[in-house]
N, CA, C and O atoms as CSV, one atom per row, in Angstrom:
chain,resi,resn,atom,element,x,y,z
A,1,UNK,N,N,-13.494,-34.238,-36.808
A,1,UNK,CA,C,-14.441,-35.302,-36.564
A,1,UNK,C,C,-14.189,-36.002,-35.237
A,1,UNK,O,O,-15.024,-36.631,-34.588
A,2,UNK,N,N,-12.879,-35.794,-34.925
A,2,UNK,CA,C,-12.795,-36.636,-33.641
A,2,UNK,C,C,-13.518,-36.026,-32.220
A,2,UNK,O,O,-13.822,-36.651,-31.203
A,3,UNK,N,N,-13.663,-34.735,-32.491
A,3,UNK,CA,C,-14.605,-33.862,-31.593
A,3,UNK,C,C,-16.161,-34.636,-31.476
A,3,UNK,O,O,-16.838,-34.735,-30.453
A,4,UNK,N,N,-16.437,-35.054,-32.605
A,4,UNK,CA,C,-18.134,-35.425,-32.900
A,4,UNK,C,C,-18.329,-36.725,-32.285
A,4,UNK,O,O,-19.277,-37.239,-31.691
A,5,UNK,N,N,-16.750,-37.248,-32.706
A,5,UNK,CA,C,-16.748,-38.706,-32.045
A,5,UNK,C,C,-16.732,-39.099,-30.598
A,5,UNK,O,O,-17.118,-40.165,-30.118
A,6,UNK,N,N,-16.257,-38.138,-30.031
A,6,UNK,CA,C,-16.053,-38.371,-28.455
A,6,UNK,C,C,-17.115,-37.980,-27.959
A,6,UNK,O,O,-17.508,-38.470,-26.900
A,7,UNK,N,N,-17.925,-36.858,-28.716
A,7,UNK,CA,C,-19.362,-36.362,-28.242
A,7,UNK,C,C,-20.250,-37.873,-28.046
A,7,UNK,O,O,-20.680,-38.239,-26.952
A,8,UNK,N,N,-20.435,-38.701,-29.416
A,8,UNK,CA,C,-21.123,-39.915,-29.647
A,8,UNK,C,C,-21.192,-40.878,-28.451
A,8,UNK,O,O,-22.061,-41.449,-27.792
A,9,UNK,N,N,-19.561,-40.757,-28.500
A,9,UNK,CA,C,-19.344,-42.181,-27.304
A,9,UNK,C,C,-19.678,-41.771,-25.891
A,9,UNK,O,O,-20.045,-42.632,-25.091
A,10,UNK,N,N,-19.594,-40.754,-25.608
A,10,UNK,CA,C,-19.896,-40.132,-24.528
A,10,UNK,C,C,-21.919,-40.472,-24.306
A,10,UNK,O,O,-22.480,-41.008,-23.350
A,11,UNK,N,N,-22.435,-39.997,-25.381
A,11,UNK,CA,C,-24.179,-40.388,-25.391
A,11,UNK,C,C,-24.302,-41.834,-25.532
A,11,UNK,O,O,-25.479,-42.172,-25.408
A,12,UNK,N,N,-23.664,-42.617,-25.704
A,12,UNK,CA,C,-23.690,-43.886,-25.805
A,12,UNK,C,C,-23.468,-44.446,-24.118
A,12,UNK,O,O,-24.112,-45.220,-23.409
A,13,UNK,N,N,-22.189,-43.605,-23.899
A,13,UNK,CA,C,-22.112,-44.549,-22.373
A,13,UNK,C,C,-23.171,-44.030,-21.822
A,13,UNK,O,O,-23.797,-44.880,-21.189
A,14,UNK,N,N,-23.663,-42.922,-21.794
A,14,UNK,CA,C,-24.663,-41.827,-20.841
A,14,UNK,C,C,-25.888,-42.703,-21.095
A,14,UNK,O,O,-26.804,-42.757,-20.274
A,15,UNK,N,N,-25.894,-43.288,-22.073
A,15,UNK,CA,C,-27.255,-44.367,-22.477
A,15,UNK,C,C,-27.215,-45.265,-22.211
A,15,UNK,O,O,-28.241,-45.908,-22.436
A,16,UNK,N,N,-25.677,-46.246,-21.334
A,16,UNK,CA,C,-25.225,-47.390,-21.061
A,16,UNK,C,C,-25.112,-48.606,-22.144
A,16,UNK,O,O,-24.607,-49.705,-21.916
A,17,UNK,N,N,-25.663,-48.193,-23.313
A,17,UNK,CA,C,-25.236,-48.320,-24.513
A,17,UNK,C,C,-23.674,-48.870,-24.610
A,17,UNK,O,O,-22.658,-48.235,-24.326
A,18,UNK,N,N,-23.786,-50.421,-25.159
A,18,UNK,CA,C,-22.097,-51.249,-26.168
A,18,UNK,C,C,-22.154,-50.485,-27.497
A,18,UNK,O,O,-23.090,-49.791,-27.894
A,19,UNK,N,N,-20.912,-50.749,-28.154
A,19,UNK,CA,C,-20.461,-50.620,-29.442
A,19,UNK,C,C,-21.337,-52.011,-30.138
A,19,UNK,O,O,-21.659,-52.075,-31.324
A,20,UNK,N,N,-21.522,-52.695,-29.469
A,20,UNK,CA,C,-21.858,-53.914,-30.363
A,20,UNK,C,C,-23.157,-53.470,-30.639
A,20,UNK,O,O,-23.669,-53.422,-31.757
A,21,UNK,N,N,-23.782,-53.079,-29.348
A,21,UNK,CA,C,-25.569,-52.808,-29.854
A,21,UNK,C,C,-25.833,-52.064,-30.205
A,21,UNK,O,O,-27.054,-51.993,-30.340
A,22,UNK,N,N,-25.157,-51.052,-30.596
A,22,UNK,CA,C,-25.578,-49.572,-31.631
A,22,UNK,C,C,-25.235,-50.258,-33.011
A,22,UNK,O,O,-25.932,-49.837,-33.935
A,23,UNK,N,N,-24.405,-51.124,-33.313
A,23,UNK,CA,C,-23.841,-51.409,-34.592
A,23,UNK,C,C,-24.967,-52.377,-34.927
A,23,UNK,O,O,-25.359,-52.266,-36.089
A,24,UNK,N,N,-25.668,-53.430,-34.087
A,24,UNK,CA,C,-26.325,-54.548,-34.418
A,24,UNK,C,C,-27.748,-53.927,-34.915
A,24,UNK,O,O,-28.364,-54.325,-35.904
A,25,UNK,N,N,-28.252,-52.623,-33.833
A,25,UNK,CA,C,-29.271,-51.802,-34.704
A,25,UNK,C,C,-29.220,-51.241,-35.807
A,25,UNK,O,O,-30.168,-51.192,-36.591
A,26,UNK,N,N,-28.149,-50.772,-35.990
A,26,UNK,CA,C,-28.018,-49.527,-37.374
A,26,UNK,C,C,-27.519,-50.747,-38.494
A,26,UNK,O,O,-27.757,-50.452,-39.665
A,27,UNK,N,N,-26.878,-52.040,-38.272
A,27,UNK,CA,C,-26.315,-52.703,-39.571
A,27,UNK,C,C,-25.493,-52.981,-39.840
A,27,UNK,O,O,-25.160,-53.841,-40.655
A,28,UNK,N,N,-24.692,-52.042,-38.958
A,28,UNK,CA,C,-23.369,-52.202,-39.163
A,28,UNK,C,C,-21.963,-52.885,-38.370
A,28,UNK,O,O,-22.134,-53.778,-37.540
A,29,UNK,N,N,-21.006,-52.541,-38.599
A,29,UNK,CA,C,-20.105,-53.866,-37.541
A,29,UNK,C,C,-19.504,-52.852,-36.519
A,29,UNK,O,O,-19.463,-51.642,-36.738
A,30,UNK,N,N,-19.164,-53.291,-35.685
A,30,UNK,CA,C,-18.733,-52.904,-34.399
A,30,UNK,C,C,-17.581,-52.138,-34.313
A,30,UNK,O,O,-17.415,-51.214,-33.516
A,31,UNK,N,N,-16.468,-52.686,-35.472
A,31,UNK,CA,C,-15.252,-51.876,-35.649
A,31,UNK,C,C,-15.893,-50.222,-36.546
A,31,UNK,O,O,-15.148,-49.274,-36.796
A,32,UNK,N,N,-16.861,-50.252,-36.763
A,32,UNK,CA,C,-17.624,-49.083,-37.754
A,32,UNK,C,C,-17.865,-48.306,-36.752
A,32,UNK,O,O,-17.548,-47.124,-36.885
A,33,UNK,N,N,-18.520,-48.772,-35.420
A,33,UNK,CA,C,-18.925,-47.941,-34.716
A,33,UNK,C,C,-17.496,-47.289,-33.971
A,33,UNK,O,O,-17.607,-46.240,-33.337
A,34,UNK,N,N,-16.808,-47.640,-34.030
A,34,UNK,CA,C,-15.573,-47.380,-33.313
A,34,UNK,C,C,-14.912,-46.510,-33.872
A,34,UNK,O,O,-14.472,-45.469,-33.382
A,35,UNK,N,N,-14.791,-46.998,-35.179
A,35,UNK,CA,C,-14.277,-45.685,-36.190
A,35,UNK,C,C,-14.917,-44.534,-36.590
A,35,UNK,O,O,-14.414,-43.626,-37.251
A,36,UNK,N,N,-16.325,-44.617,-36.061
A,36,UNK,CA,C,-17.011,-42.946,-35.823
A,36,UNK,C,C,-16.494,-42.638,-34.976
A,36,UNK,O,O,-15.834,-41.622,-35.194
A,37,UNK,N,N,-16.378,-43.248,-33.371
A,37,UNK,CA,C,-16.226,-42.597,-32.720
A,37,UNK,C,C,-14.967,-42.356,-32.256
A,37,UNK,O,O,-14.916,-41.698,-31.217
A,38,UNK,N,N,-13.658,-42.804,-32.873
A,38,UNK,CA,C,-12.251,-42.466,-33.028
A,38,UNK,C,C,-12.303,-41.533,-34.196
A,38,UNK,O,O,-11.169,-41.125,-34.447
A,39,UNK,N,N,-13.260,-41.025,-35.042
A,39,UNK,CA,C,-13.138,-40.011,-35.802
A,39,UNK,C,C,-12.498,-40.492,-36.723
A,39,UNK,O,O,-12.326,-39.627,-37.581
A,40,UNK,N,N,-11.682,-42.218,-37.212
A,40,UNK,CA,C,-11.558,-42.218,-38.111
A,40,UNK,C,C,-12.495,-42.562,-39.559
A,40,UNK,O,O,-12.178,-42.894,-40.701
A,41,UNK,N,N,-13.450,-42.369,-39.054
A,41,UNK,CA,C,-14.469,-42.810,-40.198
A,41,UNK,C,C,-15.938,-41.798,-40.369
A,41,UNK,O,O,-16.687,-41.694,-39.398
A,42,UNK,N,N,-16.145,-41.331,-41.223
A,42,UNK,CA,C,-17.292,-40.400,-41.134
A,42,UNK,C,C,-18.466,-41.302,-41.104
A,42,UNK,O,O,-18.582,-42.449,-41.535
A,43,UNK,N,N,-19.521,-40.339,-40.350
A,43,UNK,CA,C,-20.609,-41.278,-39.805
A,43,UNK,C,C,-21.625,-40.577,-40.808
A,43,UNK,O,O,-21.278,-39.457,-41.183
A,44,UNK,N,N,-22.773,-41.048,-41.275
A,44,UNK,CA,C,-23.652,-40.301,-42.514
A,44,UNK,C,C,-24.749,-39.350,-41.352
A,44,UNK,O,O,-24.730,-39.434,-40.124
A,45,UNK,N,N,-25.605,-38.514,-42.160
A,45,UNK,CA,C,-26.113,-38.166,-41.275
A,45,UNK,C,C,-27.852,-38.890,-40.800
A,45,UNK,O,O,-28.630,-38.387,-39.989
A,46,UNK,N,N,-28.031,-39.975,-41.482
A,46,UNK,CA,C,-29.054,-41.194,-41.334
A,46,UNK,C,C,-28.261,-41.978,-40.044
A,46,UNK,O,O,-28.764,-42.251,-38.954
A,47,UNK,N,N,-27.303,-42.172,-40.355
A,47,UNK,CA,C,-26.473,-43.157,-38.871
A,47,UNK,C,C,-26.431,-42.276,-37.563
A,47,UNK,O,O,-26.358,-42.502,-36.355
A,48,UNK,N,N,-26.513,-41.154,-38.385
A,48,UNK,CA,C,-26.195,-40.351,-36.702
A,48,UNK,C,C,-27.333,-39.820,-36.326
A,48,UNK,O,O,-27.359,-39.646,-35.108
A,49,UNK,N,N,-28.212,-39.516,-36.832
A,49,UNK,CA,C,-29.737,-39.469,-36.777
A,49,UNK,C,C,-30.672,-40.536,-36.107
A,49,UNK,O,O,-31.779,-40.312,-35.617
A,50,UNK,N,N,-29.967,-41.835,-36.183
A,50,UNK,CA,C,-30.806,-43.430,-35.489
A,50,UNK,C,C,-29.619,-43.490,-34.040
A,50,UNK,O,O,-29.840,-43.852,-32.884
A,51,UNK,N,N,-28.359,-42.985,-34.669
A,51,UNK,CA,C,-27.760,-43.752,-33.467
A,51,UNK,C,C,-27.618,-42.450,-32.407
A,51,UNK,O,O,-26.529,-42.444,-31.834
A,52,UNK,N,N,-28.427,-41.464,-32.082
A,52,UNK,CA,C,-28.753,-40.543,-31.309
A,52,UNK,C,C,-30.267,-41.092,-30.897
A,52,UNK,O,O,-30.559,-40.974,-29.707
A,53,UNK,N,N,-31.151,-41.622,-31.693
A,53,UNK,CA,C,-32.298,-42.133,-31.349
A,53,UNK,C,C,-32.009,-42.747,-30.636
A,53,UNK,O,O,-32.188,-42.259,-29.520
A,54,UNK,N,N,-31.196,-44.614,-30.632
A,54,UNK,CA,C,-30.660,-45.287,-29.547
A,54,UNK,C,C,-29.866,-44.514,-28.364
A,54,UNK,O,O,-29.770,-44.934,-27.210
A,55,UNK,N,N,-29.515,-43.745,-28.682
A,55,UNK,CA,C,-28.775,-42.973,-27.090
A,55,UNK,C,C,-29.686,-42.007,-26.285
A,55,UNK,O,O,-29.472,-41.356,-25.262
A,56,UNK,N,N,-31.089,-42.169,-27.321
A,56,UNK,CA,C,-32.194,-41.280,-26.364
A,56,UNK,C,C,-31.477,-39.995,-26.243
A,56,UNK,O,O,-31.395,-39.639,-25.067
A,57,UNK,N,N,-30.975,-39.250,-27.025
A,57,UNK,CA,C,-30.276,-37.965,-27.356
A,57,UNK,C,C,-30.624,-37.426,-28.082
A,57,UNK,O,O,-31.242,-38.132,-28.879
A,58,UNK,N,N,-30.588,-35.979,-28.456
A,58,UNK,CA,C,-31.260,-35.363,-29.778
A,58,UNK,C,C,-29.533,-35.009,-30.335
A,58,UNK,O,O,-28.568,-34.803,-29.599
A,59,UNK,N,N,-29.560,-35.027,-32.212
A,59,UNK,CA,C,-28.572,-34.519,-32.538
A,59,UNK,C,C,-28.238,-33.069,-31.931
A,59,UNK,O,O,-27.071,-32.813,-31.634
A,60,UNK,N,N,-29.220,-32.154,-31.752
A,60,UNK,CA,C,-28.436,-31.208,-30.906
A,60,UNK,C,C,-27.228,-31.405,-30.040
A,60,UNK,O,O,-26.050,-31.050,-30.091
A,61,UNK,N,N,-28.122,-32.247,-29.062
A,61,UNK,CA,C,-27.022,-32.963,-27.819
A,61,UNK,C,C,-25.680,-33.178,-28.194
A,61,UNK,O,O,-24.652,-32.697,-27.718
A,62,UNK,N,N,-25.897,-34.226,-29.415
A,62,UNK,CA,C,-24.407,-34.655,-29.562
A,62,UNK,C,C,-23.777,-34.080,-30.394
A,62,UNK,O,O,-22.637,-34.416,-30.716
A,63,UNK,N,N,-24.332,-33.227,-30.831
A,63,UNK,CA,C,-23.547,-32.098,-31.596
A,63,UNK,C,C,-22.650,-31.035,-31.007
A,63,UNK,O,O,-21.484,-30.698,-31.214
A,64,UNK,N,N,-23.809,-30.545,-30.033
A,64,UNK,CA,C,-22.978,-29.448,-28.881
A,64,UNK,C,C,-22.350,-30.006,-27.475
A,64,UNK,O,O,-21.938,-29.305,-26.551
A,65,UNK,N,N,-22.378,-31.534,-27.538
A,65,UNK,CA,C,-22.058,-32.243,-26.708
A,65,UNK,C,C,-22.403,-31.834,-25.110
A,65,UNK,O,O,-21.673,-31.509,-24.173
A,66,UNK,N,N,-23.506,-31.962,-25.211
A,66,UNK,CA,C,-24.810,-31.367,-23.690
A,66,UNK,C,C,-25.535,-32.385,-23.484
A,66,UNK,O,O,-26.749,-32.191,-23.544
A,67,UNK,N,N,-24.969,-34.001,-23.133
A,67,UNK,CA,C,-25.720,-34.878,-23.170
A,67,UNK,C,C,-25.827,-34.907,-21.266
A,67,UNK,O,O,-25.116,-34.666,-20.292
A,68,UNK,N,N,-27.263,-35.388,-21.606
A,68,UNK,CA,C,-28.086,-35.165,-20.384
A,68,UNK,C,C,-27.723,-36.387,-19.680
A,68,UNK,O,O,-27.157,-37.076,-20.528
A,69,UNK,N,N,-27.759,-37.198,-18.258
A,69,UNK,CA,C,-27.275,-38.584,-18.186
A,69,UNK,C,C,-28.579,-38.659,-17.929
A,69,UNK,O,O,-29.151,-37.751,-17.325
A,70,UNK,N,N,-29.467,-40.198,-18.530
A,70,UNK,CA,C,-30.745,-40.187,-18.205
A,70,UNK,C,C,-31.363,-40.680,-17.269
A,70,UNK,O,O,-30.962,-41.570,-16.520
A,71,UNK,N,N,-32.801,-39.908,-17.243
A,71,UNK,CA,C,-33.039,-40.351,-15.635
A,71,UNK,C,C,-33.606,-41.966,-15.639
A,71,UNK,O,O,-33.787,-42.717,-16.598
A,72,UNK,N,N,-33.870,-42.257,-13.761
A,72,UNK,CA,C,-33.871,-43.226,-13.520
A,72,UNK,C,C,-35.432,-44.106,-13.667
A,72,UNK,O,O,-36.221,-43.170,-13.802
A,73,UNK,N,N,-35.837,-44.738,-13.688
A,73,UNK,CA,C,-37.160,-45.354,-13.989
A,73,UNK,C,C,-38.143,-44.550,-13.559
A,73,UNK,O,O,-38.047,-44.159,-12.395
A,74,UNK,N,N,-39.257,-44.128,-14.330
A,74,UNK,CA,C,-40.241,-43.414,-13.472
A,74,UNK,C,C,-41.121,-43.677,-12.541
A,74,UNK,O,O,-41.783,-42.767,-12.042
């Protein structure tokens, strides 16, 4: 899991995306988001399904960890 987790945090920064504001969307607390993405905590696949939505990522992406950095204003 810690593989999945570093994938996450990685689409999160690539999204410029906090720990606080992925947690404040999905519900949950901030140390939660941390512990997905330290792999100590399993993430469901509804959480990782929204919190790929917020990173503007498809679970593909952060699955095979091929996150795109996104582009700039159109």
């Amino acid at each position: 899991m810690i593989a999945l987790g570093r994938r996450m945090a990685a689409a999160r920064e690539a999204a410029g995306l906090s720990q606080g504001y992925i947690a404040a969307r999905l519900g949950v607390t901030q140390p939660t988001v941390s512990r997905w993405e330290s792999g100590d905590r399993t993430i469901s696949i509804g959480h990782l399904t929204a919190y790929a939505a917020l990173c503007q990522a498809s679970l593909y992406e952060i699955m095979e960890g091929r996150i795109a950095r996104p582009k700039g204003p159109a």
